[in-house]
N, C-alpha and C positions, 0 to 999 in steps of 0.2 A: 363309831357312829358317823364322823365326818366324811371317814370315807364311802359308807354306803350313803350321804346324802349327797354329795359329789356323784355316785354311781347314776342313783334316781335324777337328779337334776340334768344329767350328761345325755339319760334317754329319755326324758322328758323333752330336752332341746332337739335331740335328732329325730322324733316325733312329729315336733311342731314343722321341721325342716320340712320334712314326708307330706304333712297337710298343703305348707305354702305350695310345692311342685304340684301338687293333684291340684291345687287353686287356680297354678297359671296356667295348668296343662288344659285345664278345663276350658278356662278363659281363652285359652290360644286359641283351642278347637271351635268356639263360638265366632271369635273375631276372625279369626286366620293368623298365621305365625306373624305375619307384619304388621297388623294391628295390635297384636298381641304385644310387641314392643314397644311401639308407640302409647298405645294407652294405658300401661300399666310402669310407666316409669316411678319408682318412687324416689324422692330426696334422704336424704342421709337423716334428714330428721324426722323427717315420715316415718321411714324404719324405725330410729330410735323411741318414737312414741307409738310406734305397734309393739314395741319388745318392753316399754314401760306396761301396755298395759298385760301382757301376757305374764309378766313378773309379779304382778300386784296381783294379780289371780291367780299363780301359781301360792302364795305367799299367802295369801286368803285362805285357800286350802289345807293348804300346812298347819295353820294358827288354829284354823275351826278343827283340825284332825289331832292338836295341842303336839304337832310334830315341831315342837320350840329349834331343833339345831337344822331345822331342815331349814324353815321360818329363816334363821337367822345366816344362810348363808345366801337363799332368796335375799334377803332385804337388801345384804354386802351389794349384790349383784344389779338391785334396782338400783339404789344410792348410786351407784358410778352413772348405770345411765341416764339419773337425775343431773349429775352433776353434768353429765357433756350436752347436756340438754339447757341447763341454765346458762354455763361458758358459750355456746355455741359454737364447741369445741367437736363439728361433726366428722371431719376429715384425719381426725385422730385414732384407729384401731388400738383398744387396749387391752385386747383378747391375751 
């Protein structure tokens, strides 16, 4: 079961990847590719609290769909980028 929730979670993440690129690509084509970098910089914390909340809604999901071991490898996952978030511990990859 951990391992198919490890499966689901793996293409769940390369999913959200797929969405960000259509996001910037999209954004690129409106600004232009040099605007596009300029304005869309984000901080290591910015991320970190887009990927908090994408976790806490993935996790949401799981809990109302009573999928508990999926839930609970979500939560593993939120908790650390809680914790680099409280540390301001941003420049740390613990992939």
């Amino acid at each position: 079961m951990n391992q198919l929730a490890d499966l689901i979670i793996s293409k769940l993440e390369k999913k959200q990847q797929e969405w960000d690129e259509e996001f910037h690509s999209s954004i690129a084509d409106m600004y232009g590719k040099e605007g596009h970098k300029e304005a869309f910089v984000m901080t290591e914390e910015e991320m970190l609290i887009g990927e908090l909340a994408r976790l806490q809604t993935i996790l949401m999901i799981f809990e109302n769909n009573e999928e508990y071991e999926k839930a609970a490898i979500v939560l593993s996952k939120l908790n650390a980028v809680k914790t680099k978030l409280r540390k301001g511990d941003y420049n740390d990859d613990e992939d």
